[in-house]
PDB file with SEQRES, HELIX, SHEET and CRYST1 records, atoms N, CA, C and O in Angstrom:
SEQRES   1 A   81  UNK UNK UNK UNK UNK UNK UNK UNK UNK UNK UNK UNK UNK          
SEQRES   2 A   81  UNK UNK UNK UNK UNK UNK UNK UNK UNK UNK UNK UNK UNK          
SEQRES   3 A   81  UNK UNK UNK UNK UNK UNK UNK UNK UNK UNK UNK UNK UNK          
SEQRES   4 A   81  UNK UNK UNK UNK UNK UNK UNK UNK UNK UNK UNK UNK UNK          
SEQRES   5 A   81  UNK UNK UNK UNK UNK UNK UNK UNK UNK UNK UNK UNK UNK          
SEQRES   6 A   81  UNK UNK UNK UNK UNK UNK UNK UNK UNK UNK UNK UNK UNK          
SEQRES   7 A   81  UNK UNK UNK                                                  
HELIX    1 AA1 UNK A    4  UNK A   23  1                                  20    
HELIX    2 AA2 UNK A   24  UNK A   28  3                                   5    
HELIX    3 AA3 UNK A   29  UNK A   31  5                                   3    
HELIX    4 AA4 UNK A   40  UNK A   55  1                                  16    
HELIX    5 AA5 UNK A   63  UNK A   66  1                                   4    
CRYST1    1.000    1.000    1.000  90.00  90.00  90.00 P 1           1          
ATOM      1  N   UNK A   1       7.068  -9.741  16.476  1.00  0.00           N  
ATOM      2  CA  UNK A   1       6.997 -10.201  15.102  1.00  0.00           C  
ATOM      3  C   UNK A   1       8.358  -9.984  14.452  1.00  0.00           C  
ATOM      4  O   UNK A   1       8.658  -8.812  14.226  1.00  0.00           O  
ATOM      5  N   UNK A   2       9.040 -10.731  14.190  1.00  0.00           N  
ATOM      6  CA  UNK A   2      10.217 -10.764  13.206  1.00  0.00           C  
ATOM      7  C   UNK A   2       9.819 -10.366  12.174  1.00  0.00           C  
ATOM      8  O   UNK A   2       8.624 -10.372  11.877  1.00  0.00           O  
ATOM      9  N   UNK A   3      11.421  -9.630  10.878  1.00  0.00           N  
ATOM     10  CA  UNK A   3      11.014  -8.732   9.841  1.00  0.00           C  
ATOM     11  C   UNK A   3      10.692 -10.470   8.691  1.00  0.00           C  
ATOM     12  O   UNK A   3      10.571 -10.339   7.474  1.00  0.00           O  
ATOM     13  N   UNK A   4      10.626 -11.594   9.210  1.00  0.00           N  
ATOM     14  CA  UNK A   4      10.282 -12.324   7.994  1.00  0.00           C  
ATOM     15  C   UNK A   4       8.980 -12.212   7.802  1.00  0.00           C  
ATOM     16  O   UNK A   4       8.412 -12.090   6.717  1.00  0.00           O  
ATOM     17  N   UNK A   5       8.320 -12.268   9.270  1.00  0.00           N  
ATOM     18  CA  UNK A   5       7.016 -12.578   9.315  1.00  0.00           C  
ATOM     19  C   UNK A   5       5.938 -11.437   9.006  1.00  0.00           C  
ATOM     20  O   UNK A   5       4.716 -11.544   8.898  1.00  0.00           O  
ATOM     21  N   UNK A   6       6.786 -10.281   8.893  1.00  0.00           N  
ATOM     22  CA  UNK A   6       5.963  -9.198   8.813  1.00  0.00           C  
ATOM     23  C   UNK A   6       5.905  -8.765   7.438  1.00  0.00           C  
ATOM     24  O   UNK A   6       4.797  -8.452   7.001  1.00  0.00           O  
ATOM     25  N   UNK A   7       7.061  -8.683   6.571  1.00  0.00           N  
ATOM     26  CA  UNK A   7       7.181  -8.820   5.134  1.00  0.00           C  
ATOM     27  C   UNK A   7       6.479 -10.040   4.644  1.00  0.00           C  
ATOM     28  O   UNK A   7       6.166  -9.877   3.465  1.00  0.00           O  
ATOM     29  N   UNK A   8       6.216 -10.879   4.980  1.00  0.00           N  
ATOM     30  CA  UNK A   8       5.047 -12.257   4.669  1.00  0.00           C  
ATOM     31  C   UNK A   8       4.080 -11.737   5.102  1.00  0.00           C  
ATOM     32  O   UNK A   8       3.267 -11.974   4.209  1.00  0.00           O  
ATOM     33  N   UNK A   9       3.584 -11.203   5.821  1.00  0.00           N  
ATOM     34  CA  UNK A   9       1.965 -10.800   6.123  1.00  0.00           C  
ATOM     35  C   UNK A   9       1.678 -10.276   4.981  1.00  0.00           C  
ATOM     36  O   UNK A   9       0.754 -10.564   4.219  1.00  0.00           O  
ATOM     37  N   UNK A  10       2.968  -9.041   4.818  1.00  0.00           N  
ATOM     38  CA  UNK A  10       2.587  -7.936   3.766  1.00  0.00           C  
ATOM     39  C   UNK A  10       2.106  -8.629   2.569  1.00  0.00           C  
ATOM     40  O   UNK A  10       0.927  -8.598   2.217  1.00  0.00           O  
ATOM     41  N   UNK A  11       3.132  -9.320   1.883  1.00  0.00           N  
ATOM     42  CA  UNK A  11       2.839  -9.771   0.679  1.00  0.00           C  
ATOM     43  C   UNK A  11       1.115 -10.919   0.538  1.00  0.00           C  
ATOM     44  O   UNK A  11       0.552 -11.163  -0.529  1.00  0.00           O  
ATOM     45  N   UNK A  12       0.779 -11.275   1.549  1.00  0.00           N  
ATOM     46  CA  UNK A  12      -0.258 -11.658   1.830  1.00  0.00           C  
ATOM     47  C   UNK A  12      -1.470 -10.486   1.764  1.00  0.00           C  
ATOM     48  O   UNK A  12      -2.322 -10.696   0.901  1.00  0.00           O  
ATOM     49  N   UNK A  13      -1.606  -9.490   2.439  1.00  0.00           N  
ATOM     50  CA  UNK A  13      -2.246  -8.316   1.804  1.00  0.00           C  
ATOM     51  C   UNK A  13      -2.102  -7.860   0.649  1.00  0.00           C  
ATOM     52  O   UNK A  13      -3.071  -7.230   0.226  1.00  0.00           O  
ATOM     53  N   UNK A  14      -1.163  -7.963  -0.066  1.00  0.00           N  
ATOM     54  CA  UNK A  14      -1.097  -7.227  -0.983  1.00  0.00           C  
ATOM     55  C   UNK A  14      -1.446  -7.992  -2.188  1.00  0.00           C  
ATOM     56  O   UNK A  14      -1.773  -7.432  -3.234  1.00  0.00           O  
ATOM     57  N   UNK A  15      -1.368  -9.494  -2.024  1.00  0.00           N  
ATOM     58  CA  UNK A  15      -2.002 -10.339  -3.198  1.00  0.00           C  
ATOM     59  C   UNK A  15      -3.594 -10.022  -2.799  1.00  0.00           C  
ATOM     60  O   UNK A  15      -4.206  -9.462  -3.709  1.00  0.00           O  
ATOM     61  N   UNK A  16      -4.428 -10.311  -1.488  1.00  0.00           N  
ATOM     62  CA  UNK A  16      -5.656 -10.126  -1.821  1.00  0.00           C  
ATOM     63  C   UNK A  16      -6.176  -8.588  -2.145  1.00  0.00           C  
ATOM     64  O   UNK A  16      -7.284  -8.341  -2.621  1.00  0.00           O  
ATOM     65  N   UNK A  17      -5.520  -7.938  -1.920  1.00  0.00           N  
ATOM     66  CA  UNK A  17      -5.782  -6.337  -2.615  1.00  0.00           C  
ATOM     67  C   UNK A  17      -5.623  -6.465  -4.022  1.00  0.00           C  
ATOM     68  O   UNK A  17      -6.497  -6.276  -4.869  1.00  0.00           O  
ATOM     69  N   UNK A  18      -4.600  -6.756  -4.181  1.00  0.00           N  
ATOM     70  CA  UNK A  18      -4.205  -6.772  -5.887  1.00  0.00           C  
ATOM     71  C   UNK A  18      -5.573  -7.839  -6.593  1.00  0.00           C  
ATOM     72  O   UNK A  18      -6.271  -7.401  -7.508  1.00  0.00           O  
ATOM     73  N   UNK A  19      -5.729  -8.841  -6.175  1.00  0.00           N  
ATOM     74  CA  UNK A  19      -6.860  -9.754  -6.359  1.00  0.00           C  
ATOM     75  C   UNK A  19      -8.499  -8.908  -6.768  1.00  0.00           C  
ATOM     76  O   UNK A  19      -9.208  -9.048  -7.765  1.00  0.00           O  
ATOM     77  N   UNK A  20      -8.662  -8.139  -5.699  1.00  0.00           N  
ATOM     78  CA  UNK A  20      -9.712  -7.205  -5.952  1.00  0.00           C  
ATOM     79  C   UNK A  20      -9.680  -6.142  -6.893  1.00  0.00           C  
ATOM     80  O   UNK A  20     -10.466  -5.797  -7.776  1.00  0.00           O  
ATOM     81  N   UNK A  21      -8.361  -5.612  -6.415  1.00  0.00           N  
ATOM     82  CA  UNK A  21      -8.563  -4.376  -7.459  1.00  0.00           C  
ATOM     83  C   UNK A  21      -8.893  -4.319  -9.196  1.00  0.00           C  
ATOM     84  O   UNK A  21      -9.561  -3.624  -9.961  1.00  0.00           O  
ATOM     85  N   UNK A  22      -7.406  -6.248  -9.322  1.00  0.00           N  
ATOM     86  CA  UNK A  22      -7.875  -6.649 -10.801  1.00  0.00           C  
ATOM     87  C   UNK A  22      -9.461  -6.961 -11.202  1.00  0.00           C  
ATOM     88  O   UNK A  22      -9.873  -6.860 -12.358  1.00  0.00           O  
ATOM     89  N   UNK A  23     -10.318  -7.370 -10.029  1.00  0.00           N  
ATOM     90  CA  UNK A  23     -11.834  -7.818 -10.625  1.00  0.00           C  
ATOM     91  C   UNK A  23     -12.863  -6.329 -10.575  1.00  0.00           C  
ATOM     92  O   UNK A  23     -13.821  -5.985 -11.268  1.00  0.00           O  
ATOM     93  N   UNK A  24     -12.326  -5.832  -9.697  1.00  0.00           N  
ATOM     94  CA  UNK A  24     -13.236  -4.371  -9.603  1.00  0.00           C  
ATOM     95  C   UNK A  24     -12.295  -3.230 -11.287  1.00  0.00           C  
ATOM     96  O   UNK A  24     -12.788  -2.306 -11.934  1.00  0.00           O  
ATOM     97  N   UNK A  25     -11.453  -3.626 -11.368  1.00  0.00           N  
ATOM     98  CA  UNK A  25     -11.051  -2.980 -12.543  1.00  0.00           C  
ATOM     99  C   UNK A  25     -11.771  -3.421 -14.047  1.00  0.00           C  
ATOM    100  O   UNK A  25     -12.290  -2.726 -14.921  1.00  0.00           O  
ATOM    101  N   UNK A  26     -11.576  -4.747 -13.943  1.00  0.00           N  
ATOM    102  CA  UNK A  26     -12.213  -5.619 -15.117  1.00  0.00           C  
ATOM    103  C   UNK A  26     -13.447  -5.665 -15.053  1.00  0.00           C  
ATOM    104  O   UNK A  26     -13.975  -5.880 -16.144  1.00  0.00           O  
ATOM    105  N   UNK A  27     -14.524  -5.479 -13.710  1.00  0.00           N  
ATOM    106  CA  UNK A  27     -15.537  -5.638 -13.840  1.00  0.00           C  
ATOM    107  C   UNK A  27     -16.485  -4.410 -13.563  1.00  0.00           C  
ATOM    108  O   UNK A  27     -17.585  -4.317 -14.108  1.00  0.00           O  
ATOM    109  N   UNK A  28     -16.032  -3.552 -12.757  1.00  0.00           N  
ATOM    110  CA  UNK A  28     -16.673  -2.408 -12.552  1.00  0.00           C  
ATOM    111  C   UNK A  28     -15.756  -0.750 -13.648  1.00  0.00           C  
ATOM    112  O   UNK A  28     -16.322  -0.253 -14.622  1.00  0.00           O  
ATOM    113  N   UNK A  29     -14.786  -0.403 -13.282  1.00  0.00           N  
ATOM    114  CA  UNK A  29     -14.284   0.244 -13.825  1.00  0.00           C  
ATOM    115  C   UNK A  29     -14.454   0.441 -15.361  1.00  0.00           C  
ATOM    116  O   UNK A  29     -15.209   1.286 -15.842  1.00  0.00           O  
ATOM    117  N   UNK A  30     -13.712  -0.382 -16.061  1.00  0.00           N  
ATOM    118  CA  UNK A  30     -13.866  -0.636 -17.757  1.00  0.00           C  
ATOM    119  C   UNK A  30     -15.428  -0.214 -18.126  1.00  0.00           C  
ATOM    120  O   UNK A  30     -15.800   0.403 -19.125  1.00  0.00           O  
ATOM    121  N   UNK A  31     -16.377  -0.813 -16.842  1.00  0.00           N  
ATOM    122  CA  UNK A  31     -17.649  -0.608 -17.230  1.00  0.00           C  
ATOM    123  C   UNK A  31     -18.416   0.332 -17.267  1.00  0.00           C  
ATOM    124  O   UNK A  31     -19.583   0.265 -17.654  1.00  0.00           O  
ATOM    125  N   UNK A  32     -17.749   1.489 -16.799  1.00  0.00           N  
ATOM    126  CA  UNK A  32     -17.933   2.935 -16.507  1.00  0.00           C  
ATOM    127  C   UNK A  32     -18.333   3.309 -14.997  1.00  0.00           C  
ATOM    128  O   UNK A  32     -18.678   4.465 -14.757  1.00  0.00           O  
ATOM    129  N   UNK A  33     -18.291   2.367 -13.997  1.00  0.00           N  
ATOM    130  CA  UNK A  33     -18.146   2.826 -12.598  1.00  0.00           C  
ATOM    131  C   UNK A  33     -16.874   2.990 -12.018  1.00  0.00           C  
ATOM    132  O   UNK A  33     -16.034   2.096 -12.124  1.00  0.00           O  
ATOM    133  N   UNK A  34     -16.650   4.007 -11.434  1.00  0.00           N  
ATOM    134  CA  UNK A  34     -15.523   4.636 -10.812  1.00  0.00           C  
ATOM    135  C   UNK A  34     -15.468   4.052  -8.851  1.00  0.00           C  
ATOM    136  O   UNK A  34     -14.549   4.046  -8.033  1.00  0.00           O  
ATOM    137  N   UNK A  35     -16.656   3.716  -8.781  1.00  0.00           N  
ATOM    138  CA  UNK A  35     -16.651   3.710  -7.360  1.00  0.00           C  
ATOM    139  C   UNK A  35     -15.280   2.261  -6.686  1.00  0.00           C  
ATOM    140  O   UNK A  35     -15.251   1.039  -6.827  1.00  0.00           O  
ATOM    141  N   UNK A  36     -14.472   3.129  -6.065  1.00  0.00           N  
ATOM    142  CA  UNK A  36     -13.188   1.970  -5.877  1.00  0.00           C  
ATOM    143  C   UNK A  36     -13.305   1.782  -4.340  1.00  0.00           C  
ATOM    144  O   UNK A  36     -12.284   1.578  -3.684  1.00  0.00           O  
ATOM    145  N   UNK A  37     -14.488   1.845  -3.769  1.00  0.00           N  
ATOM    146  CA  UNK A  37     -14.537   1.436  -2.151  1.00  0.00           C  
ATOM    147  C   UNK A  37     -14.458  -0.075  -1.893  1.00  0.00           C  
ATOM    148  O   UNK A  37     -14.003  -0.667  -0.914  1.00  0.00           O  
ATOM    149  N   UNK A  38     -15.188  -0.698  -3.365  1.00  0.00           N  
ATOM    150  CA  UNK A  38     -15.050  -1.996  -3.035  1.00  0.00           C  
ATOM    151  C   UNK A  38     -13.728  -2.693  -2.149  1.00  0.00           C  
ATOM    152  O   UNK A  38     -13.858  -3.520  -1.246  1.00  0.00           O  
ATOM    153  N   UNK A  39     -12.566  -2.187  -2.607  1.00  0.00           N  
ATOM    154  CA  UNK A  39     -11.466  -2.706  -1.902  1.00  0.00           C  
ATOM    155  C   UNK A  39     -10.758  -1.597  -1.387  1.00  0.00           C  
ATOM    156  O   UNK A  39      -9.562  -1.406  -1.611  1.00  0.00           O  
ATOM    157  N   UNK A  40     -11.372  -0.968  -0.800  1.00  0.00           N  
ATOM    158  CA  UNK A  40     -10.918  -0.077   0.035  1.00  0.00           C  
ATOM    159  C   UNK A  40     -10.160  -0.702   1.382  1.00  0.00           C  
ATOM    160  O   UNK A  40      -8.988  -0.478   1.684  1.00  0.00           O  
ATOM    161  N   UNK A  41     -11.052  -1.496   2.088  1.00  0.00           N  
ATOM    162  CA  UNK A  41     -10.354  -1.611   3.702  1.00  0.00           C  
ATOM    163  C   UNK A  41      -8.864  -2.553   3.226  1.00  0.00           C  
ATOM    164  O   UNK A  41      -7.835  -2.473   3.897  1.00  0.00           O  
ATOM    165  N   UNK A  42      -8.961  -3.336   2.101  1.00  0.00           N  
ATOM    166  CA  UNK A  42      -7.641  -4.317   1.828  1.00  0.00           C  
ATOM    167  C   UNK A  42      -6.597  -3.527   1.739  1.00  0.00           C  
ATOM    168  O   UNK A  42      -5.614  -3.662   2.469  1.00  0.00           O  
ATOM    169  N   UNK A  43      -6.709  -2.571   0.787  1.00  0.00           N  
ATOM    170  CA  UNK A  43      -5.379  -1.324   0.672  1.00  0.00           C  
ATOM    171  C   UNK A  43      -5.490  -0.748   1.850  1.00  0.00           C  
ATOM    172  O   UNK A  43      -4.438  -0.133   2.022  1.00  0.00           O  
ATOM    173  N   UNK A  44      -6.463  -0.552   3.116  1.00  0.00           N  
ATOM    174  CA  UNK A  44      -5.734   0.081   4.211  1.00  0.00           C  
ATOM    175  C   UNK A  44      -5.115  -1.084   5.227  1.00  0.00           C  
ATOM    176  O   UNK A  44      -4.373  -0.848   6.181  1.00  0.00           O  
ATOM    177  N   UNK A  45      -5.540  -2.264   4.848  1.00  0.00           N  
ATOM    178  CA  UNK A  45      -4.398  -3.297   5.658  1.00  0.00           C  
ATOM    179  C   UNK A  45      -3.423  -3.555   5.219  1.00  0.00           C  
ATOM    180  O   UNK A  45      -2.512  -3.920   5.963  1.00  0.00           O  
ATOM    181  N   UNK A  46      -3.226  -3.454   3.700  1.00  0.00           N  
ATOM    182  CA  UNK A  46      -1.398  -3.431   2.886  1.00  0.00           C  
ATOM    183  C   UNK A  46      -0.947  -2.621   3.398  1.00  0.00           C  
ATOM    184  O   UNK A  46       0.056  -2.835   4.079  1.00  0.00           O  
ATOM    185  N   UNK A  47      -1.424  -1.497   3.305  1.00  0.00           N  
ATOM    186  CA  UNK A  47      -0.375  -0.055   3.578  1.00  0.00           C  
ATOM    187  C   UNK A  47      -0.458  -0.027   5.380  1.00  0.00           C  
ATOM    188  O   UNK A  47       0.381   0.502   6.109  1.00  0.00           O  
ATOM    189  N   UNK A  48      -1.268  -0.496   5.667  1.00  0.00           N  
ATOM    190  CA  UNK A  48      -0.746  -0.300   7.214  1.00  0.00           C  
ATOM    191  C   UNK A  48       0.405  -1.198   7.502  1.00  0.00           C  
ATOM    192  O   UNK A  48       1.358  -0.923   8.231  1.00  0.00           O  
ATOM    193  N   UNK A  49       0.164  -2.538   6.706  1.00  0.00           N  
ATOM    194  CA  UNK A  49       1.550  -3.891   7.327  1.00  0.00           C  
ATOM    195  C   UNK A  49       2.464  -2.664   6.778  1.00  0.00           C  
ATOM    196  O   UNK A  49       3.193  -2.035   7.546  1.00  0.00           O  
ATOM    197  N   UNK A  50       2.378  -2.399   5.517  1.00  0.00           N  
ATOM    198  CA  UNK A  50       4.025  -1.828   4.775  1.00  0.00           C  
ATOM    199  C   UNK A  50       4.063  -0.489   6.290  1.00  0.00           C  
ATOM    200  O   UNK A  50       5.041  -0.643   7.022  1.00  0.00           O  
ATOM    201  N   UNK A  51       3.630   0.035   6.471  1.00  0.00           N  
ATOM    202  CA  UNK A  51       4.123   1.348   7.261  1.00  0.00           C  
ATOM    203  C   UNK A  51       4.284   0.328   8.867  1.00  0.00           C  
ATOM    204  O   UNK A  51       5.202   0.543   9.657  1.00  0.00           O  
ATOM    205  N   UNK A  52       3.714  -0.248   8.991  1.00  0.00           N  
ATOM    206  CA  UNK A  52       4.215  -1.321  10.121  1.00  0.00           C  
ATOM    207  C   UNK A  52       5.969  -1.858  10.195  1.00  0.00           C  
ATOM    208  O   UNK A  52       6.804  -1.501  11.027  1.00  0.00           O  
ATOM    209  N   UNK A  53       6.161  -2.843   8.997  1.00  0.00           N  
ATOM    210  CA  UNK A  53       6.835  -2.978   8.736  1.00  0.00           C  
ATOM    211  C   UNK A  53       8.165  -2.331   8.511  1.00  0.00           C  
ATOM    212  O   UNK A  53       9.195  -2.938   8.802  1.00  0.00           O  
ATOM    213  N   UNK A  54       8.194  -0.848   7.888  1.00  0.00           N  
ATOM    214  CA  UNK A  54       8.977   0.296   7.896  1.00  0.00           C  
ATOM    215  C   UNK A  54       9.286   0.405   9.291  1.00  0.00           C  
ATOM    216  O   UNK A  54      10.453   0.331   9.676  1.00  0.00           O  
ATOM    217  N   UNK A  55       8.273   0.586  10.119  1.00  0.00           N  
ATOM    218  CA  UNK A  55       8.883   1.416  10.882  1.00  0.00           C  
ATOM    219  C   UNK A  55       9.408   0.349  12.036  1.00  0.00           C  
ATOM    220  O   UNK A  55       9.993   0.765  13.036  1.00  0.00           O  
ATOM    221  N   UNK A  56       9.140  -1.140  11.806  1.00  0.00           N  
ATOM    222  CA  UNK A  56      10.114  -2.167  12.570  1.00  0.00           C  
ATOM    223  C   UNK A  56      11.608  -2.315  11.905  1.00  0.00           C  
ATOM    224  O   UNK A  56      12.497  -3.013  12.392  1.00  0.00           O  
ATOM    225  N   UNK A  57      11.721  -1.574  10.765  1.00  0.00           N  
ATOM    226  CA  UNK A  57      13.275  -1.737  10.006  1.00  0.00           C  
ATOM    227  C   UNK A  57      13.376  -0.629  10.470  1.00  0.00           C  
ATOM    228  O   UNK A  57      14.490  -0.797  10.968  1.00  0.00           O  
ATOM    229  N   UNK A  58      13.099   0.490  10.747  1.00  0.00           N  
ATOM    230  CA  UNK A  58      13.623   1.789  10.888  1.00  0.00           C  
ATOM    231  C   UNK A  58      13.887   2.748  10.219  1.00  0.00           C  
ATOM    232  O   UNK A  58      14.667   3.689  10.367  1.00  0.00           O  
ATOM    233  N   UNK A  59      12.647   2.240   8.871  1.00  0.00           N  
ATOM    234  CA  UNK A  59      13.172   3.188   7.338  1.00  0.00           C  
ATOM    235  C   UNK A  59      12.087   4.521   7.822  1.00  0.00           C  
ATOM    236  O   UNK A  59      10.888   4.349   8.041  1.00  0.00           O  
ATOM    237  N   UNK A  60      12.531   5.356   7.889  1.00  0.00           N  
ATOM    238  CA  UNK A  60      12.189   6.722   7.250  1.00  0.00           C  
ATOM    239  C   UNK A  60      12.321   7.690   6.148  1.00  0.00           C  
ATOM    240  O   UNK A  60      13.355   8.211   5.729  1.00  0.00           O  
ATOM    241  N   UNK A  61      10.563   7.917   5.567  1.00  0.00           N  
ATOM    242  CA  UNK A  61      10.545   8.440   4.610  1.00  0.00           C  
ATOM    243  C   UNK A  61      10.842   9.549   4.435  1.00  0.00           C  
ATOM    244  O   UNK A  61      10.373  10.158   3.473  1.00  0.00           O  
ATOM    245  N   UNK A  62      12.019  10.349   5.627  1.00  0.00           N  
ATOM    246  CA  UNK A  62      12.772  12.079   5.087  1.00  0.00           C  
ATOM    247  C   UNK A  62      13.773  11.351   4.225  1.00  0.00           C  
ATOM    248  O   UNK A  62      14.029  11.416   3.022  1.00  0.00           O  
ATOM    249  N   UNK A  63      14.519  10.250   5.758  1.00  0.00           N  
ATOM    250  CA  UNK A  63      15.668   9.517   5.432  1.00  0.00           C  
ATOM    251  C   UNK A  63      15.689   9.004   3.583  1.00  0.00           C  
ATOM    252  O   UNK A  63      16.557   9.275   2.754  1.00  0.00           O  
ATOM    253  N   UNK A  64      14.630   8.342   3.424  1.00  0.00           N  
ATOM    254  CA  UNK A  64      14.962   8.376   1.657  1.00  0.00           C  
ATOM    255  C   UNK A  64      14.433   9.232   0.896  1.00  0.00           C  
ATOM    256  O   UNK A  64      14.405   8.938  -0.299  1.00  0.00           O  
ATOM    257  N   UNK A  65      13.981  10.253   1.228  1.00  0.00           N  
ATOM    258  CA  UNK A  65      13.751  11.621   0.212  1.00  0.00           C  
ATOM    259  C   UNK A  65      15.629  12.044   0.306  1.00  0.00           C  
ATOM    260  O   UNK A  65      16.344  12.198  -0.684  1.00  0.00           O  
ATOM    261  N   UNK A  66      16.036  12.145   1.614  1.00  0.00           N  
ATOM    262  CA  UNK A  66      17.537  12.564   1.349  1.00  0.00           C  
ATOM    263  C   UNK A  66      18.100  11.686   0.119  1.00  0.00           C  
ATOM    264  O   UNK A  66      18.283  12.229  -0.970  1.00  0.00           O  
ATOM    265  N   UNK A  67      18.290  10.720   0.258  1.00  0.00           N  
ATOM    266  CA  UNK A  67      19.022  10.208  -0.952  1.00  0.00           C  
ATOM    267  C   UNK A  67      18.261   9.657  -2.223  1.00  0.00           C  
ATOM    268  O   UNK A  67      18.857   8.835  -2.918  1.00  0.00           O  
ATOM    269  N   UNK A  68      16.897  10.083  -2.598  1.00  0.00           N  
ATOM    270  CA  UNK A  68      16.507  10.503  -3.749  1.00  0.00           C  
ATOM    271  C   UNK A  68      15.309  11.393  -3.861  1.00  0.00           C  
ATOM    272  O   UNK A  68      14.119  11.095  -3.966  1.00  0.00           O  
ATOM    273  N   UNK A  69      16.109  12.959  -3.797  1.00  0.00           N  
ATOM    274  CA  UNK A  69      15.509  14.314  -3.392  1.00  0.00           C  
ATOM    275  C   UNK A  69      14.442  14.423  -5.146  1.00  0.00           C  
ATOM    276  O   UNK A  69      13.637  15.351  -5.223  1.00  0.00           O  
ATOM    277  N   UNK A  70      14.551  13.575  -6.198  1.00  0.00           N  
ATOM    278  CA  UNK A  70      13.833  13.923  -7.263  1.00  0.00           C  
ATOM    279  C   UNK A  70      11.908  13.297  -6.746  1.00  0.00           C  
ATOM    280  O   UNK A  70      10.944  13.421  -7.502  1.00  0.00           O  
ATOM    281  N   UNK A  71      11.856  12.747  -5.496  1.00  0.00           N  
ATOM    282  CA  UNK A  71      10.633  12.435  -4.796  1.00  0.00           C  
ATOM    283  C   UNK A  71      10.180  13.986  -4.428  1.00  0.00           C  
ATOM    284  O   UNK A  71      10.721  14.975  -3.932  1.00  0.00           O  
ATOM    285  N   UNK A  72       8.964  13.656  -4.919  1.00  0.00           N  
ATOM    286  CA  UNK A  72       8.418  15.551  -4.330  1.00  0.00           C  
ATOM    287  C   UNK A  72       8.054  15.473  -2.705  1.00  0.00           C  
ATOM    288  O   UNK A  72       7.379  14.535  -2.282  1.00  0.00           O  
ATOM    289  N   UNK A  73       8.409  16.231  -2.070  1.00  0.00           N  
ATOM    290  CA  UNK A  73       8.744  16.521  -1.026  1.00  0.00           C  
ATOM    291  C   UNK A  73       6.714  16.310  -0.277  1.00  0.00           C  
ATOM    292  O   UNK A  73       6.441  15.875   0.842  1.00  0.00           O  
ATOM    293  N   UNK A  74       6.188  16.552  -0.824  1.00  0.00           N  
ATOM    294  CA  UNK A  74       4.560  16.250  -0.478  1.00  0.00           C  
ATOM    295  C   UNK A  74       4.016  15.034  -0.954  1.00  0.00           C  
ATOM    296  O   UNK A  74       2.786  15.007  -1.006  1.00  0.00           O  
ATOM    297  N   UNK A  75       4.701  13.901  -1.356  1.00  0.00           N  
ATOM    298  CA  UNK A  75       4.376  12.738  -1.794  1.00  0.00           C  
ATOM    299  C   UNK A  75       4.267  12.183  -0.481  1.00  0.00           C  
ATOM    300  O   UNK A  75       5.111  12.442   0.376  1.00  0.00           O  
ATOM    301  N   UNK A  76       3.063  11.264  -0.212  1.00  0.00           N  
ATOM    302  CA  UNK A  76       2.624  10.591   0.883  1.00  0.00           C  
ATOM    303  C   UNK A  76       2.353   9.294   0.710  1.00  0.00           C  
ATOM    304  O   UNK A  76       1.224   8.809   0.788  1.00  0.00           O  
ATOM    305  N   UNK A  77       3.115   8.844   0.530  1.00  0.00           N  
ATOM    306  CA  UNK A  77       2.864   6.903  -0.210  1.00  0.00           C  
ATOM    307  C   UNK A  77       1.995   6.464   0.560  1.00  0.00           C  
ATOM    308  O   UNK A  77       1.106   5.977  -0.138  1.00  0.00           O  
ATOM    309  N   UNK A  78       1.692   6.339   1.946  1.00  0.00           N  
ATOM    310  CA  UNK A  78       0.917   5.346   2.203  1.00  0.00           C  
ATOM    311  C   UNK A  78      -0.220   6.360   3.353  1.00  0.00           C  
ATOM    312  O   UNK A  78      -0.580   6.069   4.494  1.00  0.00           O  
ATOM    313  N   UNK A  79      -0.568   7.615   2.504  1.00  0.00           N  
ATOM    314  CA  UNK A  79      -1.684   8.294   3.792  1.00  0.00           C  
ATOM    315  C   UNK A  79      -2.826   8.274   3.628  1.00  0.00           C  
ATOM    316  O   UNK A  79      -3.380   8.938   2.752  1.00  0.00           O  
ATOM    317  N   UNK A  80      -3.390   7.552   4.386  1.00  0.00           N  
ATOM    318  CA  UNK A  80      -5.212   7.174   4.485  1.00  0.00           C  
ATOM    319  C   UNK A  80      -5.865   8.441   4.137  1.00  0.00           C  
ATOM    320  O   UNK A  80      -5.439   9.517   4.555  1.00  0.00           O  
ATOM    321  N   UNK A  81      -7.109   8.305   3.216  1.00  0.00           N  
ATOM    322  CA  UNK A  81      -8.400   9.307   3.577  1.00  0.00           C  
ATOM    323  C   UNK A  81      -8.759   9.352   4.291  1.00  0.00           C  
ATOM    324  O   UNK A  81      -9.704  10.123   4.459  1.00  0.00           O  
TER     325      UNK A  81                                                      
END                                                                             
């Protein structure tokens, strides 16, 4: 997979995640349900392309805590429950 095609997947996950989250926000949330499983498995296929993706560029997340150390050192951007 080339980095075009894999940054295009991503953004493809991440519109139908974003898609859900806005109707489960507007429609469940506001309404006083908290339960956010509805789009649960979509955010674990965004964040898997993005950590996919990373690690076909070769970005590592020490590598950019070094050059912006104001990231708390236990921040886990993309770690599953």
């Amino acid at each position: 997979m080339n980095d075009s095609n894999s940054m295009d997947e991503c953004k493809s996950f991440k519109k139908q995640y974003d898609k859900c989250f806005n109707a489960w926000f507007r429609d469940k949330f506001l309404k006083g349900s908290n339960d956010d499983s509805v789009c649960s498995e979509l955010l674990k296929n965004y964040t898997g392309c993005v950590k996919n993706a990373m690690k076909e560029k070769d970005i590592v997340i020490g590598e950019f805590r070094r050059y912006h150390p104001k990231v708390s050192s236990n921040y886990e951007p993309f770690k599953n429950k």
